[in-house]
N, C-alpha and C positions, 0 to 999 in steps of 0.2 A: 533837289538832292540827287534824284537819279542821274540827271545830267552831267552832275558835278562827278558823280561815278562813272559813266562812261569816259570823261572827259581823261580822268588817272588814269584807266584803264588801257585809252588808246596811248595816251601818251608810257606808259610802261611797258605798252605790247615794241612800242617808239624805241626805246632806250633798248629794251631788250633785243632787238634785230638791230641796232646799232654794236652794241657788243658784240652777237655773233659775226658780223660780218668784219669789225676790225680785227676781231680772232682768225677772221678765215675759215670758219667752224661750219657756213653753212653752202653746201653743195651750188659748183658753178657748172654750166657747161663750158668743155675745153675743146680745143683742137688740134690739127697736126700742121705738117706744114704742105701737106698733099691736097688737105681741104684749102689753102690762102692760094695754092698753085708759088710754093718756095720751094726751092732746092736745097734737100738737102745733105750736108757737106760731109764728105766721105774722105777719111785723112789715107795718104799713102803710106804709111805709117804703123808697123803692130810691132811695137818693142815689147813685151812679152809671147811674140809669137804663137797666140792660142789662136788667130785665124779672125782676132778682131779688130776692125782697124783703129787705130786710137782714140777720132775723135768719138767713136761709138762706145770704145772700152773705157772712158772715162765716165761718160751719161750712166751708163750698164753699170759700171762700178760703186759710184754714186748711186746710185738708188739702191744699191745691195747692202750698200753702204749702213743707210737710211731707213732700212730695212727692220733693220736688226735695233730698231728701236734708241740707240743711245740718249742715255741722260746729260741734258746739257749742264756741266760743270765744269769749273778749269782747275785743274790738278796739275801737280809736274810728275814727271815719269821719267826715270833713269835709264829705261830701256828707249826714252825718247817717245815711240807711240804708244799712244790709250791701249791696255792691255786688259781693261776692266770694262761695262758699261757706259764707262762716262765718256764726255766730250767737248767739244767745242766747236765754234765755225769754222776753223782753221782746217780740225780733224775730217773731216768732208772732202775737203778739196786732195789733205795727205794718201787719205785711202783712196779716195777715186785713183790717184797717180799710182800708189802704190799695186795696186789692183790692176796697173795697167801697163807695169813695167819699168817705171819709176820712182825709185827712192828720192823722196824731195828731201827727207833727212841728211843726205848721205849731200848729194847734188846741191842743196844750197851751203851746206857746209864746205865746201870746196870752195864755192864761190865764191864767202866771206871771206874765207882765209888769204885766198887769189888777189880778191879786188876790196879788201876791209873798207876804205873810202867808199866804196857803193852804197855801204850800210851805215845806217847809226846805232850800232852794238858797243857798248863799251867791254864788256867780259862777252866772250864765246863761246857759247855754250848749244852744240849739234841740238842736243835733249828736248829744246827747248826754243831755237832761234828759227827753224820752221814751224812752228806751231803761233807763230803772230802774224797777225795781218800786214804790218808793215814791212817786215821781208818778204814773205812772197811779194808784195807788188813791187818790190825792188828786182825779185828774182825775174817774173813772169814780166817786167819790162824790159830787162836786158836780153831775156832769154828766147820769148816767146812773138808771137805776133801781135801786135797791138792794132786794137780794131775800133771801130766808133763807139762814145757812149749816148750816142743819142736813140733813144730809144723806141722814137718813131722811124728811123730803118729798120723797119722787120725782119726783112732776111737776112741782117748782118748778124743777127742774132740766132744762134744753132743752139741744138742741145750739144754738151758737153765743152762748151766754151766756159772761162771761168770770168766772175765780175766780180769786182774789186769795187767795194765803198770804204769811205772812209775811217770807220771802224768793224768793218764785218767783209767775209768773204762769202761764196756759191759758187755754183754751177749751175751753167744754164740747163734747165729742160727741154724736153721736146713738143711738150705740151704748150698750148699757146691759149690765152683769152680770146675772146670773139673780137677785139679790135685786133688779133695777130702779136698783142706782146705775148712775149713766155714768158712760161712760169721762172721759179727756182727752187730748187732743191739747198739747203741750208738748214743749219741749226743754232737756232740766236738765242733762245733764251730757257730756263725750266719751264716754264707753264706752255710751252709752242704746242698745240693741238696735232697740226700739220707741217710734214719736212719738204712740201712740194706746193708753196705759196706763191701766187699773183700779187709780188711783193714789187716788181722791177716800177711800176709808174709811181707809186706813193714811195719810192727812195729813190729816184730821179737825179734826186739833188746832191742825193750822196752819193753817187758813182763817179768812181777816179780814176778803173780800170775797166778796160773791159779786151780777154786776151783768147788766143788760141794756137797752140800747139800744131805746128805745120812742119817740123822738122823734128829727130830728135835731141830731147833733152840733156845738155850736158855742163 
């Protein structure tokens, strides 16, 4: 009998440390990219001219971002961005930009209008056509620089670079796991614990983008 209790026991302590860890709930150690010996990638670039360069004021944005706790939910908004606590994956990547001298509202709406065939929108709608996954990776391919998705080149991978899956967006971090992937900074679902997840190897298979801002935006 006892045995048979130890036996639930381990296997529960089993299941229970499988849960936290597919949560990402329980404590890893992280790195930099000073600790891999990578360089990291410093943009020419400070379109809101506060003295930061962009690819640093998109990461820095992001995480202020991310900060501020938002609840993941998908609302529409007339004024276009989340003006309340809520959010979405999308709203991540809007404020980083916007936080960094960027209106992607504004910028991919032109773009539609420009180049309608680029996109598959039927009704046009600014409020609401940067806030999907599937334009910006329409927008950030024409616009931005497109870079490898293979996730075993480490150093192509920067904080404030943005990844594109196939139903979800982020921003890379600066932070890295002990094999040198980085994290991500994203907001995927209500229950998310953690907005800065060691998510990039177990969605491998769903990255369709992966881009970076080398010029600016327009």
């Amino acid at each position: 009998m006892k045995s048979k209790w130890v036996f639930i026991s381990g296997l529960s302590l089993l299941l229970c440390y499988y849960v936290l860890e597919t949560m990402n709930v329980l404590p890893q150690a992280t790195y930099t990219n000073d600790q891999f010996g990578y360089e990291s990638i410093i943009s020419d670039h400070d379109a809101d001219h506060d003295g930061v360069n962009d690819q640093s004021d998109i990461l820095l944005s992001a995480k202020a971002y991310l900060k501020t706790r938002p609840q993941y939910q998908s609302k529409y908004y007339g004024s276009g961005y989340p003006d309340d606590e809520y959010g979405v994956c999308t709203d991540v990547v809007a404020f980083a930009l916007l936080h960094s001298g960027y209106d992607i509202m504004m910028l991919l709406n032109e773009d539609v209008k420009q180049y309608r065939d680029a996109y598959s929108i039927e009704v046009v709608d600014k409020n609401i056509d940067f806030r999907r996954v599937q334009n910006l990776h329409v927008y950030f391919k024409r616009h931005t620089q497109s870079l490898t998705i293979d996730i075993h080149d480490h150093e192509a991978w920067q904080g404030g670079d943005i990844v594109v899956f196939k139903r979800h967006i982020g921003i890379i971090s600066n932070i890295r796991n002990k094999q040198g992937i980085p994290y991500v900074l994203h907001l995927a679902n209500p229950y998310q614990i953690r907005t800065e997840e060691d998510i990039l190897e177990k969605s491998s298979s769903e990255i369709v983008g992966h881009y970076r801002i080398t010029s600016p935006l327009k």
